[in-house]
C-alpha positions as CSV (number, residue, x, y, z in Angstrom):
1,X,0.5,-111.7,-17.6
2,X,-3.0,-113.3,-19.2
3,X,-4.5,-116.0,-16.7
4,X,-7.4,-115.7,-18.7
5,X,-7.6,-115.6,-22.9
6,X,-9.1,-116.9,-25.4
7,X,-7.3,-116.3,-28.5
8,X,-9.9,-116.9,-30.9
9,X,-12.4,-113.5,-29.0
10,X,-9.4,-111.5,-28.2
11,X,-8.8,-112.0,-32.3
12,X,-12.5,-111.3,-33.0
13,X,-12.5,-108.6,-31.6
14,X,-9.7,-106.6,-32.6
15,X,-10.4,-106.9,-36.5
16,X,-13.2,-105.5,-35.6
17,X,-12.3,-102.6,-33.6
18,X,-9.5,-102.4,-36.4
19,X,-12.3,-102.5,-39.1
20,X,-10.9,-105.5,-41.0
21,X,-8.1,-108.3,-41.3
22,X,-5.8,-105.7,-42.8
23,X,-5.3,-103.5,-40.2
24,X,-6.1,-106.5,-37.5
25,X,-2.4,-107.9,-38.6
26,X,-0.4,-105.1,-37.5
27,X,-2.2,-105.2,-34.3
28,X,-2.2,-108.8,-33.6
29,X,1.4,-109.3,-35.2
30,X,0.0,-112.3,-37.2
31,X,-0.6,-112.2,-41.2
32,X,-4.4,-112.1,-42.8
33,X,-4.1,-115.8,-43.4
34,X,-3.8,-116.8,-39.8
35,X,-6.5,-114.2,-39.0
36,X,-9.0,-115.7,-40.9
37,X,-7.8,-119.2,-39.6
38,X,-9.1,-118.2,-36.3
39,X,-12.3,-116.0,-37.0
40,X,-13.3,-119.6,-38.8
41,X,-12.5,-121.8,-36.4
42,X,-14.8,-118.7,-34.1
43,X,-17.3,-119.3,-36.3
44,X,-17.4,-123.1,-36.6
45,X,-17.6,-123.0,-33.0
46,X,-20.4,-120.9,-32.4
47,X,-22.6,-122.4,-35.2
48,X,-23.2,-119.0,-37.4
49,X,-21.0,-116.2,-39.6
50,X,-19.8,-113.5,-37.5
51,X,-18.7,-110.8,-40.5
52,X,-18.9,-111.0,-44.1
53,X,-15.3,-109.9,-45.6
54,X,-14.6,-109.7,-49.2
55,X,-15.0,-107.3,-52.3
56,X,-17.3,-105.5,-50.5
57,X,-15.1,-104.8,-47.3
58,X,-15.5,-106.3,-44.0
59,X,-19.1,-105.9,-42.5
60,X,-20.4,-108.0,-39.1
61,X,-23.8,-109.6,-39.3
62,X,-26.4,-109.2,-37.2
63,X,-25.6,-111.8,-34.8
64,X,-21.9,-110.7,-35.1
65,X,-22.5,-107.2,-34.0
66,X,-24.3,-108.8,-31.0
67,X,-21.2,-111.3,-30.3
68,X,-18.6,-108.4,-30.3
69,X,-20.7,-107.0,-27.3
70,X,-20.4,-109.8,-25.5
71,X,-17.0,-110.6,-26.6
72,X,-15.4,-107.8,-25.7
73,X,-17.6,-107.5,-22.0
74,X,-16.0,-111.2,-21.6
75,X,-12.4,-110.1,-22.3
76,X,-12.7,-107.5,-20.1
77,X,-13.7,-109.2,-17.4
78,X,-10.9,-111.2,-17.6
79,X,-8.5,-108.5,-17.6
80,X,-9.9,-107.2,-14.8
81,X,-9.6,-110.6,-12.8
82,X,-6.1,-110.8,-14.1
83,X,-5.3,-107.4,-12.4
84,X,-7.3,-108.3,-9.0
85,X,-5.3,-111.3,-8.7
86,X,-2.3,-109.6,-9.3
87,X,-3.0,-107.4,-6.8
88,X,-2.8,-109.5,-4.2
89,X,0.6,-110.0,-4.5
90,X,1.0,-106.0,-4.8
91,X,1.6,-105.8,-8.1
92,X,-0.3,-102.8,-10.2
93,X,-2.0,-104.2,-13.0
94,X,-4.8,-104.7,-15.5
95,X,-6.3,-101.9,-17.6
96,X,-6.9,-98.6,-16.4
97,X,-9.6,-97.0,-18.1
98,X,-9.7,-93.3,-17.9
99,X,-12.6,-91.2,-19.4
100,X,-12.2,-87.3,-20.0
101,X,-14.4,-84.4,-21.8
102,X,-12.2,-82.9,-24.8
103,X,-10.6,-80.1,-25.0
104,X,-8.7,-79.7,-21.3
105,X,-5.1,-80.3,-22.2
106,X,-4.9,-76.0,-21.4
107,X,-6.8,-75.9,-19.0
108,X,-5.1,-74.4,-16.0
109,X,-5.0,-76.3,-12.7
110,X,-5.9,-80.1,-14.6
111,X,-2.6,-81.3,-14.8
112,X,-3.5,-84.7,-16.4
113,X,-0.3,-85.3,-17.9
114,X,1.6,-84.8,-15.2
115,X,-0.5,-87.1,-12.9
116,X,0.0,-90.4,-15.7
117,X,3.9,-89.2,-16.0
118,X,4.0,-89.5,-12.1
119,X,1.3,-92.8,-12.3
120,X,3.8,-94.5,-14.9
121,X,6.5,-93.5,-13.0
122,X,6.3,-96.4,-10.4
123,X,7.3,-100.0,-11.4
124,X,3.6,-101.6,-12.5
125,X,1.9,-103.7,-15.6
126,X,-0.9,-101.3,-16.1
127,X,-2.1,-100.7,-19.6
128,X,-3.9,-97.1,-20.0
129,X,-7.1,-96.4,-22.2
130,X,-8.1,-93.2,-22.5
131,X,-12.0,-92.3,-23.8
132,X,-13.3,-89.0,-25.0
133,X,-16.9,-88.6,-24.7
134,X,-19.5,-86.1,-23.0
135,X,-20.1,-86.1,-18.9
136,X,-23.6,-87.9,-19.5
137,X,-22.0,-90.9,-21.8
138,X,-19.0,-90.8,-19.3
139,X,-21.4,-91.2,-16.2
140,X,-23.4,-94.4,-17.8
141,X,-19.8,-95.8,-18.8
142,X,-18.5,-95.4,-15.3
143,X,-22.1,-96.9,-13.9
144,X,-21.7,-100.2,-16.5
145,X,-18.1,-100.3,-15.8
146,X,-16.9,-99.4,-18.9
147,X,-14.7,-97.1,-17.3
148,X,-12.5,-97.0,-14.0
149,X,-12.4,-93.6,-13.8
150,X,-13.4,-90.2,-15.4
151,X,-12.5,-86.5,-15.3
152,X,-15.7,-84.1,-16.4
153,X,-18.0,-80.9,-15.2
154,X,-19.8,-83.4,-14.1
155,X,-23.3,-81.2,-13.0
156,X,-25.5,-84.0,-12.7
157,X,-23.9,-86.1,-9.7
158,X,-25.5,-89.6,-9.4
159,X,-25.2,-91.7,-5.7
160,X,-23.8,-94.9,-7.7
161,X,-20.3,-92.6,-8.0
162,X,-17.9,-90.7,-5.8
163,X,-16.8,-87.5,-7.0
164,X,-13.5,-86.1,-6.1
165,X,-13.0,-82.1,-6.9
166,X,-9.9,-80.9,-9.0
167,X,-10.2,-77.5,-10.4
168,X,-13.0,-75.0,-12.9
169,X,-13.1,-74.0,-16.3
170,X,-14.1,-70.2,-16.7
171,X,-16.8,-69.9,-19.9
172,X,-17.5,-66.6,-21.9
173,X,-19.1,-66.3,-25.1
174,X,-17.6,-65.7,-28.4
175,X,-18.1,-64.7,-32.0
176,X,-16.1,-64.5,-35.1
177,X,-14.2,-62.0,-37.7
178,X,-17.3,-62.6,-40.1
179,X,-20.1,-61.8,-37.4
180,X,-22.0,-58.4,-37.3
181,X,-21.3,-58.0,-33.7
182,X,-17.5,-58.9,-34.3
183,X,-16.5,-55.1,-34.7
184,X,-19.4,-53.5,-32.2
185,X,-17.6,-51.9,-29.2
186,X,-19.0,-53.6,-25.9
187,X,-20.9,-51.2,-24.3
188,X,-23.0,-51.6,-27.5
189,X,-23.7,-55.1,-27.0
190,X,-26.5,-55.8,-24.7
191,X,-28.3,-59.0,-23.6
192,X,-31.2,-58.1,-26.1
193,X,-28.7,-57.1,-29.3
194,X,-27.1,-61.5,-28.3
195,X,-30.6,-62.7,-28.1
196,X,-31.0,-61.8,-31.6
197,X,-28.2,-63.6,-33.2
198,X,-28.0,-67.6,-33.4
199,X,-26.5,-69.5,-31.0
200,X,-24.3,-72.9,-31.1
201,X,-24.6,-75.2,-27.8
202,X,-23.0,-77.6,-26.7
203,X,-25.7,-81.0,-26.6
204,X,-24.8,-81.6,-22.9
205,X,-24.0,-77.8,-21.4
206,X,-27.1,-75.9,-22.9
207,X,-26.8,-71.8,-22.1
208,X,-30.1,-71.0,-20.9
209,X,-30.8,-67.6,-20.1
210,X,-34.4,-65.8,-19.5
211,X,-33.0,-62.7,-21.1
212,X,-32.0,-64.0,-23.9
213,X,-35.3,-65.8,-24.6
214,X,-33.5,-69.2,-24.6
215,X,-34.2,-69.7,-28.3
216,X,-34.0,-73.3,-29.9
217,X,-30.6,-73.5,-31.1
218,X,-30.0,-73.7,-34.5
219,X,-26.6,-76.0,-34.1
220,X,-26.2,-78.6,-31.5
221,X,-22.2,-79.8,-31.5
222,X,-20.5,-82.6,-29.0
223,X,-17.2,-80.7,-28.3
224,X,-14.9,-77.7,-28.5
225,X,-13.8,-78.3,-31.6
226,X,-16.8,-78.3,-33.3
227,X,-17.9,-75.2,-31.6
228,X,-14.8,-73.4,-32.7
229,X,-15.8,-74.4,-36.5
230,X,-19.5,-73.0,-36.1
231,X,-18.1,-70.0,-34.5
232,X,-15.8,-69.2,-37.3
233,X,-18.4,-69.6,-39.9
234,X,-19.6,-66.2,-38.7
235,X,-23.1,-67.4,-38.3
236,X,-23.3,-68.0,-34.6
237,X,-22.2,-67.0,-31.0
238,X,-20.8,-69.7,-29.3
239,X,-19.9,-70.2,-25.6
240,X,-16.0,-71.4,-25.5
241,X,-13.9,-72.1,-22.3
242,X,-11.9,-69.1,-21.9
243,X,-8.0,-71.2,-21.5
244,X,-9.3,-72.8,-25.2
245,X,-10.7,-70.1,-27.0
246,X,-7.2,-67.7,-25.9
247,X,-5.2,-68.7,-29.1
248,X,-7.7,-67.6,-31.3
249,X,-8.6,-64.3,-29.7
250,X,-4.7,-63.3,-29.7
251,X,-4.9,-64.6,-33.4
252,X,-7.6,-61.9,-34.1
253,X,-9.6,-64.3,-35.3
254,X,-12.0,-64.4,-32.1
255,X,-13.1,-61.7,-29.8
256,X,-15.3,-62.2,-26.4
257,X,-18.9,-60.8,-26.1
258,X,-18.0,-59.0,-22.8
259,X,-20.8,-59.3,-20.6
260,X,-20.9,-60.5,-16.8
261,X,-24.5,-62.3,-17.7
262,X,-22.2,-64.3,-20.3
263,X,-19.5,-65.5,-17.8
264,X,-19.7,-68.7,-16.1
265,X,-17.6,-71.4,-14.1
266,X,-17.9,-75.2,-14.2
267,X,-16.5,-77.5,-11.6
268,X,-14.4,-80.2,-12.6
269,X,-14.5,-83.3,-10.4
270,X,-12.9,-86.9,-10.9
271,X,-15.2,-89.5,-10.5
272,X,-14.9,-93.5,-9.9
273,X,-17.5,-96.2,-8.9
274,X,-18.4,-96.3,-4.9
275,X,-17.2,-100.4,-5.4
276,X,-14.6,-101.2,-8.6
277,X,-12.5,-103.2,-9.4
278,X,-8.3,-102.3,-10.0
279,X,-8.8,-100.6,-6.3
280,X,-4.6,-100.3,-6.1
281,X,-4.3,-98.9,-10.0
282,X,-7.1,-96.3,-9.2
283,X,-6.7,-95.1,-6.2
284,X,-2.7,-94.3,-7.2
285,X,-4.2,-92.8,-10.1
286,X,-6.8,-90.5,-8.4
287,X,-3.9,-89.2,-5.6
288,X,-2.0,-88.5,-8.5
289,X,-4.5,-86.8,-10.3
290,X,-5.0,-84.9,-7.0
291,X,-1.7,-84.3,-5.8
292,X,-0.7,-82.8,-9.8
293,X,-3.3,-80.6,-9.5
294,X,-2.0,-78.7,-6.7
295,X,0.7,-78.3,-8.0
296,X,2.8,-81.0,-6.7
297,X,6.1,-82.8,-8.5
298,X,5.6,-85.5,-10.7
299,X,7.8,-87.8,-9.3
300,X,6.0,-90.5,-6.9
301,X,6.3,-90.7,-3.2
């Protein structure tokens, strides 16, 4: 149910997010022609061009890149006041944005999955949106209210949020088939013999240790997957967690730099605003985040 829309921004902005009128159809289940009816009749009202669209492919101008901001802040808005209205006559709805760090669908004791099958599992008009993005980004998301909820290592807790915690990750250090230490028997391997070899961080986790002479790193990646690459290159050491980086040592393709200095645990908490909107839709989602990762059944109560 929509008490609030406005055809003409919710149109806006999904050629954008869509990157044109040609996907935008499919999305908005109306042809090109009646897309471009409306992002005229957008335009007319505003007083200016929002996007240029032709030969060249679809582009937003200046001021249009500023008006999807504030067109898609607006719609959001009114989804959210659709669901808190709804609410009051017990009915789950709205969005539910959920952020998350990549790379956790193995990772024991974060039964994710399980929590939305048991979420979705109860009569309700919620719509899920899942982001992937680092524990910083995820913290100024949840702050703005980008974002209802998040699940992250989160290290640096801030007072505006409420942390909730789930499970850890267990990190060891890594190297490839094609790396000089890759056939070196461990007791050959010492905190001096990693300190001379490269390293690949992670831009938001940095592994600083005095022994190793916390060098510069050479390559800076976002997420697992990228580390992986780097790591199979052969030109780098790369801390990995250990439930992601199993596949790959059974493969032969990875082995772990066995040492106790290069071990390490992370905490993983869920976190949510201290006041938010879709109270009903989130707190259901956090005590089922909570209740799958102990293990529970994913049917609801």
């Amino acid at each position: 149910m929509k008490l609030l829309r406005n055809t003409l921004l919710e149109t806006f902005v999904t050629v954008v997010e869509c990157g044109g009128f040609s996907d935008a159809q499919y999305a908005l289940g109306i042809t090109q022609s009646a897309i471009s009816i409306r992002i005229r009749d957008l335009e007319t009202s505003l007083g200016y061009r929002l996007c240029e669209r032709g030969r060249g492919g679809f582009r937003l101008t200046e001021r249009g890149e500023i008006a999807y901001q504030k067109a898609r802040d607006i719609l959001r808005s009114a989804r959210d006041f659709d669901a808190e209205l709804l609410e009051l006559r017990d009915t789950i709805a709205g969005d539910l944005r959920i952020g998350i760090v990549d790379a956790i669908a193995s990772l024991p004791g974060l039964n994710l999955a399980g929590a939305l099958h048991r979420f979705f599992a109860r009569p309700n008009e919620v719509r899920v949106e899942i982001v992937v993005a680092s524990p910083t980004d995820l913290t100024q998301q949840l702050i703005s209210g980008e974002l209802n909820a998040a699940v992250a290592p989160f290290r640096n807790q801030v007072p505006e949020l409420e942390y909730i915690e789930l499970c850890s990750e267990e990190h060891r250090l890594y190297c490839a088939q094609r790396h000089p230490l890759f056939g070196e028997q461990d007791s050959e391997i010492s905190l001096e013999t990693i300190g001379r070899h490269q390293l690949c961080q992670r831009s938001y986790d940095m592994l600083v240790s005095p022994d190793l002479g916390s060098p510069e790193p050479k390559a800076v990646v976002a997420n697992m997957e990228a580390m992986a690459m780097l790591i199979e290159t052969g030109c780098f050491l790369g801390p990995l967690p250990e439930h992601f980086a199993r596949r790959r040592v059974a493969e032969g393709k990875f082995r772990e730099i066995r040492n106790s200095e290069m071990r390490w645990r992370s905490t993983f908490y869920l976190a949510t605003r201290r006041v938010h909107v879709l109270r009903h839709a989130v707190e259901l989602f956090a005590q089922d985040l909570q209740h799958a990762c102990r293990g529970g059944s994913e049917a609801p109560d």
